[in-house]
C-alpha positions as CSV (number, residue, x, y, z in Angstrom):
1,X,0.0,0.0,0.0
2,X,1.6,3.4,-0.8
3,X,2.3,5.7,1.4
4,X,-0.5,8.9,1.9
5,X,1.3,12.1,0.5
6,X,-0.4,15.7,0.8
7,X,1.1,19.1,-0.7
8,X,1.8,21.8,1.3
9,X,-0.9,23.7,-0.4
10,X,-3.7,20.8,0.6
11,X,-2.3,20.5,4.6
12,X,-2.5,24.7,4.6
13,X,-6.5,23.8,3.2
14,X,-7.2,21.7,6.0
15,X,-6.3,24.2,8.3
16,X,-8.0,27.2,6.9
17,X,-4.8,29.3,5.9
18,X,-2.3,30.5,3.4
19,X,1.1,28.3,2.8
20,X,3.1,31.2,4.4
21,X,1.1,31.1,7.7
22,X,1.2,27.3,8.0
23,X,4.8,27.7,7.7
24,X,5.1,30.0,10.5
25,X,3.4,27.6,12.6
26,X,5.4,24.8,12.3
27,X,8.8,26.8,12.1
28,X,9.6,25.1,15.7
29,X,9.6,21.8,14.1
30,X,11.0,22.7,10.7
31,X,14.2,20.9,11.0
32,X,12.6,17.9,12.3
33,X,10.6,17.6,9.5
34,X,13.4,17.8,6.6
35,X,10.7,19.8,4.0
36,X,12.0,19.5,0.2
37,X,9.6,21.3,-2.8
38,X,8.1,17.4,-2.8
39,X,4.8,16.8,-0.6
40,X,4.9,15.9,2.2
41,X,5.4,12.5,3.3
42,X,3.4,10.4,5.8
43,X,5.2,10.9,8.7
44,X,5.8,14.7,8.1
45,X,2.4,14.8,8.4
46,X,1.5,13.0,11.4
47,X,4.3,14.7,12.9
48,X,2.4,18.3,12.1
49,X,-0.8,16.6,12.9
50,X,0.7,15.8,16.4
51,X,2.5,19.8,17.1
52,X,-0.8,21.7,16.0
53,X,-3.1,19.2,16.8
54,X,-5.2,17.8,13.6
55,X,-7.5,19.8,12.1
């Protein structure tokens, strides 16, 4: 089964704001999170999920 990937653009959706304020947000946990231009992996996302609570 292959893994769940979102964009950037469709995380920011889910939480009701721009790219450039969901990136704020996470800033603590940036380096943790290794972000590339790709999407975002699985576990980059759970890890978000987890720091600002899902949406």
């Amino acid at each position: 089964m292959p893994a769940k990937v979102k964009t950037f653009s469709e995380l920011a959706k889910e939480y009701g704001v721009c790219r450039n304020t969901l990136r704020k947000w996470i800033q603590p946990i940036e380096k943790e999170l290794k972000l590339s231009r790709r999407a975002l992996r699985e576990w980059q996302v759970k890890k978000i999920y987890v720091f600002l609570d899902e949406p």
